[in-house]
C-alpha positions in Angstrom: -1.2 -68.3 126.1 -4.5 -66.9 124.6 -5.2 -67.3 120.7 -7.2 -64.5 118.9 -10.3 -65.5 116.8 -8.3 -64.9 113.9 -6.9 -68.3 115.0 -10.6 -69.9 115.7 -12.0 -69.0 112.7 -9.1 -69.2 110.7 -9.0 -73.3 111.8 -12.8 -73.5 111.8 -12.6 -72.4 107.4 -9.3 -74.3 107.3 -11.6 -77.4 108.7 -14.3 -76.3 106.0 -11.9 -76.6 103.3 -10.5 -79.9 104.5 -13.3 -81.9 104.9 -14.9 -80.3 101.2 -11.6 -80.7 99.6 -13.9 -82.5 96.7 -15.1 -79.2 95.5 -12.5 -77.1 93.4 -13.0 -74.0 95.5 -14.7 -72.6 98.5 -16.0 -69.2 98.4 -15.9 -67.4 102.0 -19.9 -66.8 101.2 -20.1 -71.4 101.6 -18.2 -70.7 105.0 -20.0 -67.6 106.2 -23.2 -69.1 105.6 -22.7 -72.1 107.2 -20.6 -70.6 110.2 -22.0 -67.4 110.9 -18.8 -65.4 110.5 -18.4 -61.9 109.1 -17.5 -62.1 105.6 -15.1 -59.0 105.9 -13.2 -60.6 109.0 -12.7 -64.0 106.8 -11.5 -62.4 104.1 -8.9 -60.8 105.7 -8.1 -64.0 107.7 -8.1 -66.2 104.5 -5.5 -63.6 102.9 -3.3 -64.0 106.2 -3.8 -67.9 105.4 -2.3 -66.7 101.4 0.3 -65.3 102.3 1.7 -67.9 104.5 0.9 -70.4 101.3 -1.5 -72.3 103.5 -4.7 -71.3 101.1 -4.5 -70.6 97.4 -7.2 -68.4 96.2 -8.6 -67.9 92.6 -10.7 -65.0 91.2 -13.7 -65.2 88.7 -16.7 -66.7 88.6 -15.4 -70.3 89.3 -12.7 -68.7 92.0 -12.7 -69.3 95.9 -10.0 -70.7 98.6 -8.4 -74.1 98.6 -6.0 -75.6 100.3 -2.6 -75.0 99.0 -1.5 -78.5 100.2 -2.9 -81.6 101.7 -4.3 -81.2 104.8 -1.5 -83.9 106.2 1.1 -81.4 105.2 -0.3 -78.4 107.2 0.2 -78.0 110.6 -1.2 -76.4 113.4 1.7 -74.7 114.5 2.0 -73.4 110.7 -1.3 -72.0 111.1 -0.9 -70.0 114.7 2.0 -69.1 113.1 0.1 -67.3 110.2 -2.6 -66.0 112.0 -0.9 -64.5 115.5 2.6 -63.6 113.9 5.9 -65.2 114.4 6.8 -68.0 116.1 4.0 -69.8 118.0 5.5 -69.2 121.4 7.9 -66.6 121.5 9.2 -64.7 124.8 6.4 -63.1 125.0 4.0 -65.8 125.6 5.9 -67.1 128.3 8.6 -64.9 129.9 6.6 -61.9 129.1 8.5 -60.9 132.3 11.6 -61.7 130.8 11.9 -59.2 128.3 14.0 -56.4 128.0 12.0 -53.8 127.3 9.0 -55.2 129.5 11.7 -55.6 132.2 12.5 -51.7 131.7 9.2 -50.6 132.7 8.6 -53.3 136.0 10.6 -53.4 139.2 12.4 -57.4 138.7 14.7 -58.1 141.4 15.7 -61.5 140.9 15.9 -61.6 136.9 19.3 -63.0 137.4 18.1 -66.2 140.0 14.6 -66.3 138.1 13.5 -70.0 138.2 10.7 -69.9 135.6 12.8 -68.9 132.7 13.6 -72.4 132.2 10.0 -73.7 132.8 8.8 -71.2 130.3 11.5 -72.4 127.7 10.4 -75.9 127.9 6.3 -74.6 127.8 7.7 -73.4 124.4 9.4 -76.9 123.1 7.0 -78.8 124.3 4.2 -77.1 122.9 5.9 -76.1 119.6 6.5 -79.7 119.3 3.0 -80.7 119.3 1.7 -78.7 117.5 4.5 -79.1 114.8 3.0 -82.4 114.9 -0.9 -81.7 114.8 -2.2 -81.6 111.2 -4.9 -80.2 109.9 -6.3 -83.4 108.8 -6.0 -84.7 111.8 -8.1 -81.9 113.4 -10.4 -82.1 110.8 -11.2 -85.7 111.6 -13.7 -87.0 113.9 -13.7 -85.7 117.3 -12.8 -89.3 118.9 -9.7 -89.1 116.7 -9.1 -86.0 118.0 -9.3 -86.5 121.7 -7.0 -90.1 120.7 -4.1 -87.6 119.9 -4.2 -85.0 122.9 -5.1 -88.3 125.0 -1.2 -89.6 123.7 0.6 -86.2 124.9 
């Protein structure tokens, strides 16, 4: 499994706008300032975050990004979701082997007695599962409370 920095900086202004949810809006010049991102690369990242009705986004002089919920209400498999495409752990992530079209073009000579199929399927639940249940006030919390919840798993 390996997450893009569309995901890391996606969460990391997702985190921004949790914990300044006081203000009406936050323009992606507050987050690039204070994070050092690429205002281009956050803008199209904050658009993914749109269209998946995590952010809302105004225009204008008093415009900016907002949450388009509570941050209880928005997961972090929501926001993978958003930012990688499709479901959090598809086939791909783990039976890339498993595949029918990747299976075309390698030699597989035990795809019918393959043990790891079901390990891979479970890999999925379990971590679709958590972070189903991982919200992005939680994450935007205090570390301690943080490490708490991956300490429960």
């Amino acid at each position: 499994m390996k997450f893009t920095t569309k995901t890391e900086y996606g969460l990391v202004c997702l985190i921004y706008m949790a914990r300044h949810v006081s203000a009406d809006m936050v323009t992606i010049r507050e987050i690039v300032k204070t994070e050092h991102f690429s205002p281009a690369y956050i803008e199209k990242i904050l658009q993914k975050l749109r269209s998946a009705n995590i952010v809302i986004s105004h225009q204008g002089k008093q415009g900016g990004y907002a949450l388009a919920r509570p941050a209880s209400q928005i997961t972090l498999k929501e926001i993978i979701e958003a930012l990688e495409g499709g479901s959090t752990f598809d086939v791909h992530t783990f039976g890339v082997f498993c595949d029918p079209v990747i299976r075309e073009k390698i030699v597989c000579t035990h795809f019918s007695m393959c043990g790891l199929r079901p390990v891979w399927q479970r890999t999925k639940e379990l971590l679709d599962n958590f972070y189903g249940s991982v919200t992005l006030e939680t994450i935007a919390k205090e570390e301690h409370q943080v490490k708490n919840l991956v300490a429960a798993v």
